[in-house]
N, C-alpha and C positions, 0 to 999 in steps of 0.2 A: 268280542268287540274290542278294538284297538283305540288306545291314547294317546294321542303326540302331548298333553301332558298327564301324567301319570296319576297323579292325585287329583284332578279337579272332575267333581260330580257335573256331569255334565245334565081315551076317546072313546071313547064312545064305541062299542061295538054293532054291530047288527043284530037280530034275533037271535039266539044261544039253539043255534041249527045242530051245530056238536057237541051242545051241552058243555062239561066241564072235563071231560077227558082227553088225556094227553093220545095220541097214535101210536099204536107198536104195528112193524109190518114185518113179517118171517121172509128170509130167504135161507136156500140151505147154502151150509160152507164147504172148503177143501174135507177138511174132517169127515171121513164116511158118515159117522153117525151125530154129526153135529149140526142144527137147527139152529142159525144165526137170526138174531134181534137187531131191527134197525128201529130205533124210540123217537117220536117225534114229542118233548114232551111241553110241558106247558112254561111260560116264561117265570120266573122266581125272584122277587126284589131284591136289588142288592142294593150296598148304600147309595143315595139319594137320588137312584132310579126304579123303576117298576114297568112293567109291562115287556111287550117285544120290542124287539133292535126296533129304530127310525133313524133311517137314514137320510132323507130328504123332506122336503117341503115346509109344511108352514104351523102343523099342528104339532104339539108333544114337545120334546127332550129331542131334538136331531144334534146325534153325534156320527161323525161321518167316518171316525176308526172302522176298519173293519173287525177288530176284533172288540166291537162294543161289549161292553158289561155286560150287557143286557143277556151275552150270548150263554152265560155262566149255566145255565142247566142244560144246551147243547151241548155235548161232544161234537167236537170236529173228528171225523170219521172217514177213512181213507176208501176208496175203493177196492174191490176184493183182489184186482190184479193188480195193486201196489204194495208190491209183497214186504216194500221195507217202511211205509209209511211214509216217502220223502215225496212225494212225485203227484200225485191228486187230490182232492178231500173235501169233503161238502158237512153241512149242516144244516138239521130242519129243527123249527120251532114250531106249534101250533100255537093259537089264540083267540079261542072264539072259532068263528069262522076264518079267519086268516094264517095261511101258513106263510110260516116265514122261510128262505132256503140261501143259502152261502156254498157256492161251489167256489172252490179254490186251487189255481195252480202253485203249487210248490217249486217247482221246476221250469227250467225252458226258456228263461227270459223275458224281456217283452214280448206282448202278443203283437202280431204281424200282418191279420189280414185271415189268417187261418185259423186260429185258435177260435174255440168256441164251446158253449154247455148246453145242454139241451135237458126239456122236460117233457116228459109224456105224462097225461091225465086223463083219466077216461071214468066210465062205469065199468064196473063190474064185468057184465056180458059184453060187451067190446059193440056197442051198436052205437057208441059217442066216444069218440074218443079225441084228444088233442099232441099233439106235439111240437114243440116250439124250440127253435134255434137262437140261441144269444148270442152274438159275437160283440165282444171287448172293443169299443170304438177306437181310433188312433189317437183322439183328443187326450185320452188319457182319463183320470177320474171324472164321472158326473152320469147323468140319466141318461141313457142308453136311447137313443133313439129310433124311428120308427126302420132308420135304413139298415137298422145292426137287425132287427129282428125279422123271423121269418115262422110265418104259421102254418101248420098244416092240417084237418083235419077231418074226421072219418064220419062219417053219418050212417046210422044204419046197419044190417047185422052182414050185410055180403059187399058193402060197400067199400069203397080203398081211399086210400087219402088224397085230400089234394090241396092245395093250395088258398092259402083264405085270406084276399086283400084288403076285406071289411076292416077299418079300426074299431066300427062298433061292436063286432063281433067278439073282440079282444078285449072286451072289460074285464074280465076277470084275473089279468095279469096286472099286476098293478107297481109301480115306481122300480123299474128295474134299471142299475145301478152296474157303475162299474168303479172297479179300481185298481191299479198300478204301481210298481215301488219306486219310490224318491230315491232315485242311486245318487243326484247332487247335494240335496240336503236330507240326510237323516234322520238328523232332529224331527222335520216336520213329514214325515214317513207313514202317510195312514193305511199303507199297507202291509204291518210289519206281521211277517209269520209264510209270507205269500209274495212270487213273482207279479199275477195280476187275478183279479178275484171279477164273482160278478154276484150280486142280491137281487133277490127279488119277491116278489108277496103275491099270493094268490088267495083268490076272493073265491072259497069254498062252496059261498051258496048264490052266488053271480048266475043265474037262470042262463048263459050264453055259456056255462059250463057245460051244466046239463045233468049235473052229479045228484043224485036220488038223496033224501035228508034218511032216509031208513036201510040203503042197500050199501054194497060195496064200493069203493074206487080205486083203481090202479093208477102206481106212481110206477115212474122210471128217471129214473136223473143218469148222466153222461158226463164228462166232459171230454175236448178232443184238445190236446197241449200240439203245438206245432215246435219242434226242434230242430233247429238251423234254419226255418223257413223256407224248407223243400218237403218238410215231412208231414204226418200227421200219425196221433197215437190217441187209441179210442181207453177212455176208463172206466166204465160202465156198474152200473147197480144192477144186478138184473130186477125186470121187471116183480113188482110185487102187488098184494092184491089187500087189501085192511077194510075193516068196517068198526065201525065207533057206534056205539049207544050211550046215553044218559048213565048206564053202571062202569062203564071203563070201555078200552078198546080190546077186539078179538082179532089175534091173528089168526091170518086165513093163508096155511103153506099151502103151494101150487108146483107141481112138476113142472120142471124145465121143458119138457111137450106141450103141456097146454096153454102156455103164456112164450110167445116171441117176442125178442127185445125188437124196437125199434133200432133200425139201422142208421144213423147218423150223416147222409150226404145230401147235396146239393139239386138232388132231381126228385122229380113227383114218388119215384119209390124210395128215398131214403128212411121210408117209415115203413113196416112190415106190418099185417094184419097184427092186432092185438090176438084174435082168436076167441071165441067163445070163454073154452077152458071150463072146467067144474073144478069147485070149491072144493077144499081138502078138509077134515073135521076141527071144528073151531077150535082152538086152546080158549082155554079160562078165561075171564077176564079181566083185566090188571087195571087197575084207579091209574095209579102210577107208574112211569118208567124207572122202571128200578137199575135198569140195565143187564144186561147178560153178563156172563160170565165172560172173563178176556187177557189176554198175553199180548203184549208188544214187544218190538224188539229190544228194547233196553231191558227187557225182564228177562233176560236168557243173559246167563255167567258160568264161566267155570271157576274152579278154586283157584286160576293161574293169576297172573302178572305179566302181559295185558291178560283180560276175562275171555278170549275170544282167541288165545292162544294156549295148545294143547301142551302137554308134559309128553314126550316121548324119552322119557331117560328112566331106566331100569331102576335107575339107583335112586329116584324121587318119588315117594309115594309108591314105591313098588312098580311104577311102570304105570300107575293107573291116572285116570281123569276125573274128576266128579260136575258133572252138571247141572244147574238150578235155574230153575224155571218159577218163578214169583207171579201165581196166578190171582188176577181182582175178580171183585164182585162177585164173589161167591155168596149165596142164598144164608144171610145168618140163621143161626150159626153155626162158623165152622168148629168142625168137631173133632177128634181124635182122630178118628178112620177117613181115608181120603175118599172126596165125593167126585174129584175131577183126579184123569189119569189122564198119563203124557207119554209121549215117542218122541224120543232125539234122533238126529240125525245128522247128518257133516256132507259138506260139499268142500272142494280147495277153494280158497279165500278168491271173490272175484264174479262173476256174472252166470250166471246158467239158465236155462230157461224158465220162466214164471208155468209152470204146468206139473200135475201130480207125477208125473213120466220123466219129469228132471232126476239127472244122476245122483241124487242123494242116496248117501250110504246110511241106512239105519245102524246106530250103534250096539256092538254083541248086547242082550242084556235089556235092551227096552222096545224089541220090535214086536214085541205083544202089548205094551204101553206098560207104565207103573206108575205106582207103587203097585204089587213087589217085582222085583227083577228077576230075571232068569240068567242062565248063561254064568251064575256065578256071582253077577254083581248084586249092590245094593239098593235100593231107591227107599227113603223115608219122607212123609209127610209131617211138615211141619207150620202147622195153624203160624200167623203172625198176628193178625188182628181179629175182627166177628166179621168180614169177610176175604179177607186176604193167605194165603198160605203157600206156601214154596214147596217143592220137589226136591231134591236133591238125587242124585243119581250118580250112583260110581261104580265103572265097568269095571271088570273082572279083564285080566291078561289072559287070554284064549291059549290053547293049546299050541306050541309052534313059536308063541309070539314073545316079544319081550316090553311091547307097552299095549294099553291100550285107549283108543283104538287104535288099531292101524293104521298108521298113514306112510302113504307112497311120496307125497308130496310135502308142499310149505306145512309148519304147523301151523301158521296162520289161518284157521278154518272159517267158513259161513258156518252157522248153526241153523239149525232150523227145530222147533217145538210145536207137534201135533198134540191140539187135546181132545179127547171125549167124554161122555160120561162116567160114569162108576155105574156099574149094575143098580138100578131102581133106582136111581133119581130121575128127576124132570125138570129141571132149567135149561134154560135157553144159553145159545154163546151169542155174544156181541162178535168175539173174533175169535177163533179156535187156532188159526195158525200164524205163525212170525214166525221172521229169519232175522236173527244179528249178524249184520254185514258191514256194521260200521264200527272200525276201530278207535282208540283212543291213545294215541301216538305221541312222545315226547320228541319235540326236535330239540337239537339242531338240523339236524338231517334224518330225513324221512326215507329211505328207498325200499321198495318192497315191490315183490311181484307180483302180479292176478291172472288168471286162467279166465277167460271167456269161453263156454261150451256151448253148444248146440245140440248135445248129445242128450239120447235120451237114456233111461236106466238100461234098458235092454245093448245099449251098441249102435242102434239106429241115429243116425244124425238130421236134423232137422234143417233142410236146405234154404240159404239164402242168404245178403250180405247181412254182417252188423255193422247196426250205426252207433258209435260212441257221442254222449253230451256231455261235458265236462264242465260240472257245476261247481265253482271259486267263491266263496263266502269269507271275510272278514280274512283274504289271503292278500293283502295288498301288494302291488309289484316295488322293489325296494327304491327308494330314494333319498332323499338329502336328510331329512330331518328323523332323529330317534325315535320311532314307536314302543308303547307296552303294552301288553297283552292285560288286562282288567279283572287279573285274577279272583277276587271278591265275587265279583259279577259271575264270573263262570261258573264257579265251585253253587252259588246261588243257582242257577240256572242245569245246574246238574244235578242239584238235589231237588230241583224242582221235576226232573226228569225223572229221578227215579222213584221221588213219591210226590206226588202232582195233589193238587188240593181236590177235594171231594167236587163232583157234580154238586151244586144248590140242586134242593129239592124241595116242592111246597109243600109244609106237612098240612094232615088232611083236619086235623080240628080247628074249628072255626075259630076257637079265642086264642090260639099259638096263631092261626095266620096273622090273625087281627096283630097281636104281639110284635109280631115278625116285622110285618109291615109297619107298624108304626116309629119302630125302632130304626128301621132301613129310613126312612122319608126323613129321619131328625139328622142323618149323616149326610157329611157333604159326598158327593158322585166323584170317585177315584179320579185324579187330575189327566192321567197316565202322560205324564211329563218324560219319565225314562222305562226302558225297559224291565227296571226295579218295580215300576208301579207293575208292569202286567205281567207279572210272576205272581200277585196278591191274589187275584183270582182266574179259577178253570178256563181260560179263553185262549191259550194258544196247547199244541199239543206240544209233548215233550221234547219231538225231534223239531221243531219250529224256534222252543227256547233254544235249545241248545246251537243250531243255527244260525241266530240271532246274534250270541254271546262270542262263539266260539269259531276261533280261523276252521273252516268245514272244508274239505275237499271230499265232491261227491262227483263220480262216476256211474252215470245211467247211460245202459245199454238197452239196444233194441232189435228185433230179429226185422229183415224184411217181409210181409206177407207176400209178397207179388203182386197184390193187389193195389189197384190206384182209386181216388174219389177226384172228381172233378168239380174243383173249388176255384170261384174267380177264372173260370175257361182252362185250368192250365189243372193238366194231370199231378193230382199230388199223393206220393207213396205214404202207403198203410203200414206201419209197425206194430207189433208188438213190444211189450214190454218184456222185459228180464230182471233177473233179479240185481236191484244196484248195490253198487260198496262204495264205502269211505272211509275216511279219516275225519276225526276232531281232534286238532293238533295243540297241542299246553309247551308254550315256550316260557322259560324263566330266564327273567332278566329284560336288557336292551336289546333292541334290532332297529332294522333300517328296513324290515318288508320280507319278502318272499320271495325265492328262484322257485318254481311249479313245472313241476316237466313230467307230460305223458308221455310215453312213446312204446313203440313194436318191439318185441325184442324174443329172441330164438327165431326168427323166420317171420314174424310178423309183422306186416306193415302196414302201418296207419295212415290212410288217406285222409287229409286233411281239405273238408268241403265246404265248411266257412270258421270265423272266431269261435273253438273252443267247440267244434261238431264233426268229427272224424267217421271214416266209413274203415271196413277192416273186407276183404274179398276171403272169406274161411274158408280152408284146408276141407279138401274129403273127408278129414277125421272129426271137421265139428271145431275144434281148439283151438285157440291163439293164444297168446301170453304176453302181459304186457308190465312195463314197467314203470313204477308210480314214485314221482322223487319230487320229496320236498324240502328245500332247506333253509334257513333262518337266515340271511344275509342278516351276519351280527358286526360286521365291520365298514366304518365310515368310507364310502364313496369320497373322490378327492370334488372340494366344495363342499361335503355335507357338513353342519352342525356337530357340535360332537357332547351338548350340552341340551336337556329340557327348557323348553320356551321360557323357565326358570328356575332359580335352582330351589330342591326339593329338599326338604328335611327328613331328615329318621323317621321323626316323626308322623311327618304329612304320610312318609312309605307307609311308617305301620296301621297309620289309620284305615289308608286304601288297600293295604298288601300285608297283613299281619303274619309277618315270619320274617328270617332275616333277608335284608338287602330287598332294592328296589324293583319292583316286579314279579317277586315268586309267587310262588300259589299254594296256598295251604288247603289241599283234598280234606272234604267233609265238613267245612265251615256251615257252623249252622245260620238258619237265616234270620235276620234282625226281629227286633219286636215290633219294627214297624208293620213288617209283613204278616207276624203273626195275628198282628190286631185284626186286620179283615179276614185272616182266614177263620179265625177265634168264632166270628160273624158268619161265616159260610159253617161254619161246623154246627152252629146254633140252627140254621135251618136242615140241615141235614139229623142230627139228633132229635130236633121235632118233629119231625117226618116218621123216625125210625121207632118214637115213642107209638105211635098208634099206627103202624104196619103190622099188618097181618101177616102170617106164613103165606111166601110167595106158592101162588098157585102150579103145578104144570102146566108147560105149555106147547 
């Protein structure tokens, strides 16, 4: 976040149809033997609110942030083929009968006409099922109207979907909700973490659903982001199959064969048979969403200086790397001997395909995962809390070589960190794989180059153009007046990234809730005035804060499918995603803004198809390479200012910028006690939870 001045702080439910239990629904992950958790779990008080988000109308606490308080025991949870976490992301709550859900664009800009999320619902056996289209109105924030929405839906066990223009039919969707980011005024920004988002609620035991109070129901969420508004990019959950009783919920895994995803367009087949499908053997049952086990990309470091940048020098460390991998929500508690194992792996710093067949080099030493290593190196497990513990991994110099690993190219690497289990265990993953692909860059000047591939591990290239989206966050273009970069805020918003407050969780004894609650109701409800307020509690995700805070330069690539959907009459091309990179860029001192320049370079040229949406025509070999510069204009343009809107004391610096001189940044500040106070409060229901939790079942 930038300062032109530098120190100034700127109901009632229905019948209890699904009893008291949160949803967990199984999909499987990238990780061969990994069985992914998606927890819908139940809302948690936080101070002086209670129940689920309300967004609208006339009953309850309507607060219209999108990252309401409320949302604190969801995770916001990226889709499987957002391999960096910046680019899609939803959230479900249950409550009673009413689920709550928050799909969310990170990327893209405003939506245009194309963008849009979609849900499918159905039973079990696929003889009722639903699918509904949302698109983001142009008005910008507020209730979503009847011309944004479109239904479709299946009757019957042989029957196909079709089109349903009854609104009575549609009770069961209830106040759906859009919203959009304030680029003029930020202060008053209800969409901050998010380009444009959409909510909405479904009424679980709504008879025009159709959903059985005793059997199963399949969910699928989507959403389609449109970039340069000629494109379209599908992000999908695959479909999943849950069933809830009165003792907790049971997931129910399903082959990728017996459940097809809905297909997402504009014609009577843009919805695919759901399929009969047979049920897979239940896991356990869980009271509560505990969460799976999970890596992000900010959890993946090497011992260097940047983290993300390898040692290739014989004479440091002997040639070698050591990697760390900071794995959450491990089953307490963790113990001496490691229960979760990892695979590194390295691509050149830059885009490659999102798919298990991308060029990733396993590193000597951990392509049978570890702890322990082979090939020479080392891998240690090292517990940090009762469920938190790191990896550490340090390759061995191979035969022939003189560092390792080897590399041909930039040391500037992607990383990528594969987990699975450990022999005889049974927990579930929330996410088993991330890549760190976004760097953390000191200008003044930034230049650096990135390889776009298309190639797969074998040599084969994956034909078709790439489209580049070139996402500018808190990179302003320079002009008259001195900006500062909000060091305090950043270094807060960093450490908020790499240790994020606990999910709230309800614990399960009835005089801790009663407690809980009571305690929450007597505090006043978080003002969220600055971005400082929502770092206090779990409602934006790590890469969201840091976004928010920090000048961000992000680079989302996407392959062409060949395929088109026909949206608004007018053929629109299907991408896929790739994996993206960036920068978060820490300038210290005065500037006047940002020079940002992408461009081609060794042979590669960048077609430029609207503001900041480039096409690249790839080479037979798959490769292009481009280069990324960014630099600090720190010198007054003639007219500009050359003085703070007023003049600033030592002091006023060191209150906002505690180190010497005006606007540096002290790495590792810890966070005030204001913030600690509510987390203090979130840690109290998470501790009373943990007091009467039982050993997590398999599942």
């Amino acid at each position: 976040m930038m300062h032109r001045n530098p120190c100034r702080s700127d109901a009632q439910t229905k019948a209890r149809w699904l009893g008291a239990a949160s949803i967990v629904i199984a999909l499987s992950a990238v990780a061969s033997e990994a069985s992914a958790q998606i927890c819908a779990p139940r809302p948690v008080p936080v101070p002086g609110l209670s129940g689920a988000p309300i967004w609208s109308g006339t009953t309850g606490t309507v607060r219209q942030e999108l990252d309401d308080p409320r949302w604190a025991a969801a995770a916001l949870t990226s889709f499987p083929n957002d391999a960096t976490e910046t680019e899609a992301a939803y959230r479900v709550l249950v409550d009673g009968n009413e689920l709550s859900i928050s799909w969310q664009a990170l990327a893209g800009g405003d939506p245009n006409g194309i963008d849009a999320v979609y849900l499918g619902i159905g039973n079990s056996g696929g003889t009722n099922a639903w699918v509904i289209q949302l698109r983001p109105p142009a008005s910008g924030v507020g209730v979503i109207g009847v011309t944004e929405l479109t239904f479709l839906h299946k009757s019957g066990s042989t029957g196909s979907f079709e089109f349903s223009a009854s609104a009575a039919e549609h009770s069961f969707l209830k106040v759906p909700f859009a919203w959009r980011k304030n680029h003029t005024t930020p202060a008053a920004d209800l969409a901050v973490g998010a380009d444009w988002a959409i909510n909405a609620k479904i009424d679980l035991a709504d008879p025009n659903l159709g959903l059985s109070s005793t059997g199963h129901f399949r969910v699928y969420l989507a959403t389609g982001i449109s970039y340069g508004g000629t494109t379209t990019t599908d992000y999908k959950m695959p479909p999943v199959d849950c069933s809830v009783s009165s003792s907790g919920c049971v997931s129910w895994p399903l082959g990728p064969s017996t459940l097809v995803s809905p297909v997402p367009v504009d014609t009577s087949t843009w919805a695919d048979a759901w399929g009969a499908g047979t049920a897979g053997t239940p896991g356990a049952a869980q009271n509560e969403c505990g969460g799976g086990v999970a890596i992000h990309p900010l959890d993946i470091e090497t011992n260097n200086t940047p983290v993300n940048q390898l040692n290739r020098q014989p004479s440091v460390n002997g040639g070698t790397n050591t990697f760390r991998a900071t794995i959450h929500n491990i089953p307490a508690p963790v113990t001496a001997a490691a229960v979760v194992l990892a695979r590194f792996s390295i691509a050149d710093w830059g885009s490659v395909i999102a798919d298990p067949m991308a060029p990733w080099d396993p590193i000597p030493g951990s392509q049978g995962y570890v702890p322990p290593a082979t090939d020479g190196g080392t891998a240690t497990w090292n517990p940090i809390d009762s469920t938190t513990a790191r990896i550490d991994f340090t390759c061995a110099v191979q035969t022939g070589d003189t560092f390792c690993p080897k590399l041909v190219g930039d040391p500037h690497q992607c990383i990528m960190v594969e987990l699975k289990k450990a022999p005889g265990q049974g927990y579930t993953f929330t996410r088993a794989v991330a890549s760190r692909n976004m760097n953390f860059g000191p200008a003044s000047i930034i230049d650096q180059p990135s390889v776009i591939s298309t190639r797969h591990r074998d040599g084969t290239v994956e034909k078709g153009d790439v489209y580049i989206y070139l996402q500018k966050k808190n990179l302003p273009p320079a002009g008259k007046e001195p900006i500062w970069q909000d060091g305090k805020l950043m270094q807060v918003a960093r450490q908020y990234a790499k240790s994020p407050p606990a999910l709230a969780r309800l614990p399960r004894g009835a005089n801790d809730k009663k407690k809980l609650m009571a305690a929450m109701a007597e505090m006043p409800a978080p003002a969220y005035k600055t971005i400082e307020d929502r770092l206090k509690l779990p409602v934006l995700s790590a890469e969201q804060a840091l976004a928010e805070t920090w000048p961000t330069y992000e680079v989302h690539a996407f392959l062409d499918t060949g395929k088109v959907r026909k949206i608004g009459g007018k053929d629109i091309k299907i991408l896929k995603p790739m994996v993206p990179y960036g920068i978060y860029v820490d300038h210290r001192g005065k500037l006047y803004g940002y020079d940002v320049k992408l461009s081609g370079m060794a042979g590669t040229t960048l077609e430029t198809i609207s503001e900041n949406f480039y096409r690249i025509k790839m080479n037979a070999r798959g490769l292009a390479k481009l280069s990324n510069r960014i630099e600090a204009v720190e010198n007054a343009t003639p007219g500009s200012s050359t003085t703070p809107p007023h003049e600033v004391t030592e002091a006023e610096c060191r209150n906002r910028f505690p180190c010497k001189g005006c606007g540096c940044t002290l790495p590792g500040r810890s966070i005030g006690t204001g913030q600690l106070g509510i987390l203090g409060l979130m840690a109290l229901a998470v501790g009373l939870g943990r007091r009467h939790r039982r050993p997590r079942a398999a599942t």
